[in-house]
C-alpha positions in Angstrom: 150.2 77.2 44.6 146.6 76.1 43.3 144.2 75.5 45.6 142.5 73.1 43.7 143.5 70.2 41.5 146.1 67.5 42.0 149.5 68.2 42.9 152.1 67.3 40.9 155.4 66.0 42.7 158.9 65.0 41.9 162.3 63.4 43.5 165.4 64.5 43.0 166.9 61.5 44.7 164.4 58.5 43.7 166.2 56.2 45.8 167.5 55.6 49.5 165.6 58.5 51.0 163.6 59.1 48.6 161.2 56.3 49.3 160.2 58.6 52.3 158.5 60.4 49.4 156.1 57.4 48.9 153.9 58.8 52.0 152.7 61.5 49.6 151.3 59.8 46.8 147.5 59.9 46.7 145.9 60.3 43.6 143.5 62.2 43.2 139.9 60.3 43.2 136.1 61.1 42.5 135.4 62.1 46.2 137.9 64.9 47.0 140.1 65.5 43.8 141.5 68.6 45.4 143.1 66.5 48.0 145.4 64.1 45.2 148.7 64.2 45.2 151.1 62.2 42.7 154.7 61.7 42.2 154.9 62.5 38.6 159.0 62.8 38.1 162.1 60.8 40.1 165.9 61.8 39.1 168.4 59.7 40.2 171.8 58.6 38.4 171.6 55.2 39.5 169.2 53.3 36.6 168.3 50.6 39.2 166.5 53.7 41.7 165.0 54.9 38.1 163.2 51.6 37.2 162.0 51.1 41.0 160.2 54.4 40.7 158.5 53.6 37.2 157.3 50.8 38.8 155.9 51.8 41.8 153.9 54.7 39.9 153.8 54.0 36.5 154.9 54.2 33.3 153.8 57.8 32.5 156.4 59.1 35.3 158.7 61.1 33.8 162.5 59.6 34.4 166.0 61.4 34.5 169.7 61.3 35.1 169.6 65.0 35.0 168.1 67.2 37.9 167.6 69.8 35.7 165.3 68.4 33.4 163.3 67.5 35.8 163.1 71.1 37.2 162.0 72.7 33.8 158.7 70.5 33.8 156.3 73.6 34.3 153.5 70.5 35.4 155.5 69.8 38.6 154.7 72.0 41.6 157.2 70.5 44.2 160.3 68.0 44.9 161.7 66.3 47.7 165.2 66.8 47.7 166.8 63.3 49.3 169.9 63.2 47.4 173.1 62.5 49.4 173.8 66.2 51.7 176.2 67.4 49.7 174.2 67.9 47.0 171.3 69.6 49.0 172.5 73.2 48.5 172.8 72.9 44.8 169.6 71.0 44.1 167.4 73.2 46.5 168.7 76.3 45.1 167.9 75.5 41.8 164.3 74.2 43.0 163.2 77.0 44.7 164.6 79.1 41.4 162.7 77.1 39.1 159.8 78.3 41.5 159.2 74.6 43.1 158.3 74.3 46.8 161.0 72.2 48.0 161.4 69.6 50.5 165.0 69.3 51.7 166.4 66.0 53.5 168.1 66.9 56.5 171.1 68.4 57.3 169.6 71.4 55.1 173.3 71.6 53.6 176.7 70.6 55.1 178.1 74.4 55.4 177.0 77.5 57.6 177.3 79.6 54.2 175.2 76.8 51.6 172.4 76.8 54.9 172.3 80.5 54.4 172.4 80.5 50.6 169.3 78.0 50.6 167.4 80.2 53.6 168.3 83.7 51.2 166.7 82.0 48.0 163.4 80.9 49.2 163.1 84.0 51.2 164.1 85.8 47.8 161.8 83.6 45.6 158.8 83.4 47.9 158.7 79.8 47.1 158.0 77.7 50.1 160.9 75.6 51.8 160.7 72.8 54.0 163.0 70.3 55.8 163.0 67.2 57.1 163.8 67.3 60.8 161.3 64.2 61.2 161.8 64.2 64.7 160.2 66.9 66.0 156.9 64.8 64.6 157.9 61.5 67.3 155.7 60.7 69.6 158.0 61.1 72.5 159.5 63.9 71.6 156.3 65.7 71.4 155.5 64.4 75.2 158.6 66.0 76.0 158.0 69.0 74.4 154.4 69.2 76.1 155.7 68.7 79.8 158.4 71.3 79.2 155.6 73.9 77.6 153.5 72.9 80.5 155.7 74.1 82.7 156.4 70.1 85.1 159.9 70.9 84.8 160.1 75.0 85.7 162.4 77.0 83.5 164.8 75.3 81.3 168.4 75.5 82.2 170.3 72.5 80.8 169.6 69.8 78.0 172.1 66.9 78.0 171.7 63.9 75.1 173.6 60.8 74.7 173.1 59.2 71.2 174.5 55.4 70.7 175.0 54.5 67.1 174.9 50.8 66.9 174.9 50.6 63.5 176.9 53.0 62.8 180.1 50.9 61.6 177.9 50.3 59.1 175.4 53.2 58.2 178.0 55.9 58.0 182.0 54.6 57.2 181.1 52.9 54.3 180.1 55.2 51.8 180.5 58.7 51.4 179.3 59.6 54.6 183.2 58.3 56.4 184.1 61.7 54.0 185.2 65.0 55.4 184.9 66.4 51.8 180.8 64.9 51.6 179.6 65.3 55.4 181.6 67.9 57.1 180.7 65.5 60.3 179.0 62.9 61.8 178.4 66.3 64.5 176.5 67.7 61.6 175.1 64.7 59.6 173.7 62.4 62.1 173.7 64.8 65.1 171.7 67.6 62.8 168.6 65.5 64.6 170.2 66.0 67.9 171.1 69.1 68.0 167.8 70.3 66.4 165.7 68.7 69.7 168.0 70.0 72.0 167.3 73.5 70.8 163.6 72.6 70.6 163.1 71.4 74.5 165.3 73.8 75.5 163.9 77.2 73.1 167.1 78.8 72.0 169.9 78.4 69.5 173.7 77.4 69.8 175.3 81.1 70.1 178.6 79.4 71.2 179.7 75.7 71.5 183.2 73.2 72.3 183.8 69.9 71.3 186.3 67.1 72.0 186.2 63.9 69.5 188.3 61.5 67.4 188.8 58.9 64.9 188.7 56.0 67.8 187.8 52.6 66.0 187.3 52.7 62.4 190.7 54.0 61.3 192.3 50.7 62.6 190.1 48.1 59.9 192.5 47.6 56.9 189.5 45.8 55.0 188.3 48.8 52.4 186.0 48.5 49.5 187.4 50.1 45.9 187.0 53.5 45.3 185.1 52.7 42.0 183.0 50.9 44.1 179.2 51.6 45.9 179.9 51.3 49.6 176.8 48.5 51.5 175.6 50.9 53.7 172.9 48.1 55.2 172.9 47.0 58.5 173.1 44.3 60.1 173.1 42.5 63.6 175.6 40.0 62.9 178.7 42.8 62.3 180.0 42.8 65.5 182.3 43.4 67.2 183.3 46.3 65.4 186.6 45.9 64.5 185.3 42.6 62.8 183.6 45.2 60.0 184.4 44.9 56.3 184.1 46.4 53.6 184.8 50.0 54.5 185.4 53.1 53.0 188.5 53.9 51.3 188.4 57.5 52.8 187.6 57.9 56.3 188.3 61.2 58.0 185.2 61.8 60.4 185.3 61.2 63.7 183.4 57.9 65.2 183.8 59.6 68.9 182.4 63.3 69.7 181.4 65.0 72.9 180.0 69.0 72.5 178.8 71.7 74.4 176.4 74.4 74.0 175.9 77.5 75.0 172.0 79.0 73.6 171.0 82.2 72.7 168.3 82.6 75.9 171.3 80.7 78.4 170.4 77.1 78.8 173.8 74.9 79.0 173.7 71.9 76.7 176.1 69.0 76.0 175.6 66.2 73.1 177.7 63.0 72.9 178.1 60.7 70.0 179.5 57.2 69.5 179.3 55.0 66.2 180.2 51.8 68.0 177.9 51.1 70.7 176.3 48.1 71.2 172.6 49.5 71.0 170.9 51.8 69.1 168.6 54.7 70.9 169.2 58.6 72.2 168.2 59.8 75.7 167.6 63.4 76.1 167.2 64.8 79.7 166.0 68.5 80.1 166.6 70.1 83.2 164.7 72.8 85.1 164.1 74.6 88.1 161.4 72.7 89.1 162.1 69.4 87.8 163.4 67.1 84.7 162.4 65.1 82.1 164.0 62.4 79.9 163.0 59.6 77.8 164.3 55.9 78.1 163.9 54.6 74.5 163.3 56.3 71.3 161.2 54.1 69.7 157.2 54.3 70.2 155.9 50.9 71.8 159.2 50.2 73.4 159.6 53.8 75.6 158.8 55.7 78.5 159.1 59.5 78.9 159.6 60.4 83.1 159.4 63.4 84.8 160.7 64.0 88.0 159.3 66.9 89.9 160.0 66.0 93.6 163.0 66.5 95.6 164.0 62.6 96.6 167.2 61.1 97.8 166.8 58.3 94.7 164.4 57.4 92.1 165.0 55.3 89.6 161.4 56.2 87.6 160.8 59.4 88.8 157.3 60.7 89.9 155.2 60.2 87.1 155.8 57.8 83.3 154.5 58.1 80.1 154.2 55.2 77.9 154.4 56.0 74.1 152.2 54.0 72.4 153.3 51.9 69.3 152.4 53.9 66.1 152.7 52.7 62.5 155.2 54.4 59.4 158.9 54.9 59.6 161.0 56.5 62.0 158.1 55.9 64.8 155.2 57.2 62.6 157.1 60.4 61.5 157.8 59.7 58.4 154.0 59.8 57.5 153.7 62.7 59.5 155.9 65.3 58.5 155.0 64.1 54.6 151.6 64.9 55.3 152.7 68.5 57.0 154.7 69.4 54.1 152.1 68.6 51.5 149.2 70.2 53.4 151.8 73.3 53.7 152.8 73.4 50.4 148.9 73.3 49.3 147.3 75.6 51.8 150.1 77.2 53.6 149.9 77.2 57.9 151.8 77.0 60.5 154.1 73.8 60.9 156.4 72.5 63.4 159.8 71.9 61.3 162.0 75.3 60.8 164.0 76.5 58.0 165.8 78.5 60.4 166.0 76.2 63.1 167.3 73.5 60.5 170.3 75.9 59.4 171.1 76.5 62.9 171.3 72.8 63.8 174.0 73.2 61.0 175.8 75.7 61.9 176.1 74.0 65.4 177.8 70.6 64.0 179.9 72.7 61.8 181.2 74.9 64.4 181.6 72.1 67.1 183.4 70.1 64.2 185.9 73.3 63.9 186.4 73.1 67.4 187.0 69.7 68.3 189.7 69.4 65.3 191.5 72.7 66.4 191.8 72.1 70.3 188.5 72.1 71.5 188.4 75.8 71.1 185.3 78.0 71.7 183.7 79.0 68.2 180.8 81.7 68.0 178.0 81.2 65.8 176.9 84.0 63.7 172.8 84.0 64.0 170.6 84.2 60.6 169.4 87.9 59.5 167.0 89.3 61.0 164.9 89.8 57.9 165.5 86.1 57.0 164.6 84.3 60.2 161.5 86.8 60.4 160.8 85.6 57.5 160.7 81.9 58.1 159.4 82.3 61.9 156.2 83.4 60.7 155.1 80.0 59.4 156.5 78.3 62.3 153.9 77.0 65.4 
C-alpha cells in the first residue's frame, strides 16, 4: 500500500452496515493530503442503498449490483465488507485475491472451514485483513481489560457473561438472520461479540465447549411476512410483549434461548448465556481471579460502571473500588469511529492493532461448535486450533 496519496475505498454492502464505513471518509485536503481517505465505490443489490451512497459522496462514485466489478477497479485500494454473513467468505476471498485490504463485518464467516479459507487467503496473498470485533475498542471493555492486565484481580480462572437481547424479536427473526441456512446461530452471529471478549479478559481460546438452548418464544407467533418479502428488522420499544410481535420470518430455525460453556486453551472455565426476549438490552461480563473480580453493570458509556472487588467481604453490593465510563460520541459507544480509524491507519502504515484475524475465527468456531452441541444433546465438541503458520502469521500484527 502507498504511503502517500489518498486512499481509495469501496463497500461491498452500501447499506445497513455499511454506513459504519462513513467514519472513513476524509478527503484528502491542502494540509495533509497523505492523510485523505475517500469512499470511491458501494455495491449493493438493493437500488435504494445504491442512490443513498451517491448521495452522501457524490456523483463520481462508481455504483454496482455486481461485487465483482467493483473489485476489478485497479484505483481502489480497500473494501469494507458489511454484506449480510453469509456472504462474508465469498466476498472477502475474492477481495483479498483481487489484492484489496479488506475489512470484514463480524462473524468473519458463519463456518469453521469459510473462517479458515478467509485466514489461508490473506496469509497466502499478503494482503492485509481486518475484522470488525468493534468491541474490543469500548470504553469499558478496555477498563476491564486494563484491571485484568494490571493484575486487581490475580490470575484469571473463570469469565461468566449474560447477554439480554431486548430487541431481539425484532433485530434477528425477521429477516434472514431467524435462518439456520444464513447464520448458523444466534451463538455465532450475535454471540461472535461475546465470545470474542470472553477470550480477550480471560487470554485463551475455546479448545472445548457444551451448550444447552432452544426455540423458546418465537416459534409460537403465526404472524409471518412473505417469503418474497424484505423482513423490518427495526426496532422498536412499543413491540412488546413478545409474543405480541409481527411480521416474522417465514423460516425460523435458530434458537431464541442458549446457555454454553467453555473450556480455553490456557484453563480458564467460561459460560455465556443468551436470550432474545428480555425486557432490556445490555451484557455483563464478570472475570474471576485469584485475587479478586471484575464485572461491568451497563454496556453503554455514560450510563455504566466497571467494579472490582479485591477484598474478602461477607457482602458487597459495589465492590471495593467503581469506575465510571464516561459518555463518548460515534456508534456502538464511540467504537465505531474507533476501530474505522484503526483499520484505515493499518491499512496505510501497517502496526500493531487490537482486533484479530485469528481471534475473530476462533470466536466462530466457538458458536459453531456450541451450536453443534446444543442441537445434538449438549455433547462436548473439540475445537480444532488454526495452523501454526497461519495464526503466527496474523499474531504478529496483533498488540
Amino acid at each position: 500500500m502507498p504511503a502517500k496519496g489518498e486512499l481509495q475505498i469501496g463497500v461491498i454492502g452500501a447499506g445497513g452496515r455499511g454506513n459504519l464505513a462513513s467514519h472513513a471518509h476524509r478527503p484528502r485536503n491542502g494540509a495533509r493530503p497523505e492523510d485523505g481517505v475517500r469512499l470511491v465505490a458501494g455495491c449493493d443489490i438493493r437500488r435504494e442503498a445504491l442512490d443513498a451512497f451517491r448521495e452522501k459522496y457524490g456523483p463520481e462514485v462508481f455504483l454496482t449490483e455486481d461485487y465483482r466489478e467493483l473489485l476489478a477497479r485497479d484505483e481502489i485500494d480497500a473494501v469494507f465488507v458489511t454484506t449480510p454473513d453469509y456472504w462474508h467468505e465469498e466476498h472477502a476471498v475474492a477481495a483479498l485475491e483481487a489484492g484489496k485490504a479488506v475489512y470484514c463485518e463480524k462473524p468473519l464467516a458463519i463456518t469453521i472451514e469459510g473462517c479458515d479459507r478467509i485466514l489461508r487467503t490473506a496469509r497466502d496473498t499478503g494482503n492485509r485483513l481486518y475484522v470488525g470485533h468493534n468491541m474490543r475498542h469500548m470504553s469499558v471493555i478496555q477498563k476491564m481489560k486494563e484491571l485484568i492486565d494490571g493484575g486487581a484481580i490475580g490470575e484469571v480462572k473463570a469469565g461468566w457473561c449474560r447477554h439480554f437481547v431486548a430487541y431481539g424479536g425484532d433485530a434477528y427473526f425477521k429477516d434472514w438472520h431467524a435462518e439456520r441456512t444464513k447464520a448458523t446461530s444466534l451463538l455465532l452471529q450475535k454471540g461472535a461479540h461475546d465470545i470474542d471478549i470472553l477470550h480477550w479478559l480471560c487470554g485463551g481460546y475455546s479448545r472445548r465447549v457444551n451448550a444447552l438452548g432452544n426455540l423458546t418464544v418465537y416459534n409460537q407467533i403465526a404472524d409471518r411476512h412473505d417469503p418474497s418479502e424484505r423482513g423490518d428488522a427495526s426496532w422498536h420499544l412499543e413491540n412488546w410483549p413478545p409474543l405480541s410481535q409481527v411480521g416474522l420470518n417465514p423460516v425460523i430455525d435458530v434458537e431464541d434461548l442458549s446457555m454454553m460453556q467453555m473450556e480455553l486453551d490456557n484453563g480458564v472455565l467460561c459460560s455465556y448465556q443468551q436470550c432474545h426476549y428480555a425486557p432490556d438490552g445490555w451484557r455483563n461480563y464478570t472475570i474471576i481471579g485469584t485475587e479478586g473480580r471484575v464485572e461491568n453493570l451497563g454496556d453503554r458509556p455514560g450510563d455504566c460502571v466497571v467494579q472490582l472487588w479485591n477484598q474478602r467481604v461477607s457482602y458487597s453490593a459495589t465492590g471495593q473500588e467503581q469506575f465510571a465510563i464516561p459518555a463518548v460520541t460515534g456508534g456502538h459507544g464511540g467504537a465505531d469511529p474507533a476501530i474505522v480509524a484503526e483499520f484505515v491507519r493499518y491499512v496505510r502504515r501497517g502496526g500493531k492493532i487490537k482486533t484479530s484475524a485469528v481471534a475473530a475465527r476462533n470466536s466462530v468456531a466457538a458458536g459453531c461448535s456450541a451450536a453443534h452441541s446444543l442441537r445434538h444433546g449438549g455433547v462436548p465438541v473439540d475445537i480444532e486450533p488454526v495452523a501454526d503458520d497461519v495464526r503466527a502469521y496474523f499474531d504478529a500484527d496483533v498488540e
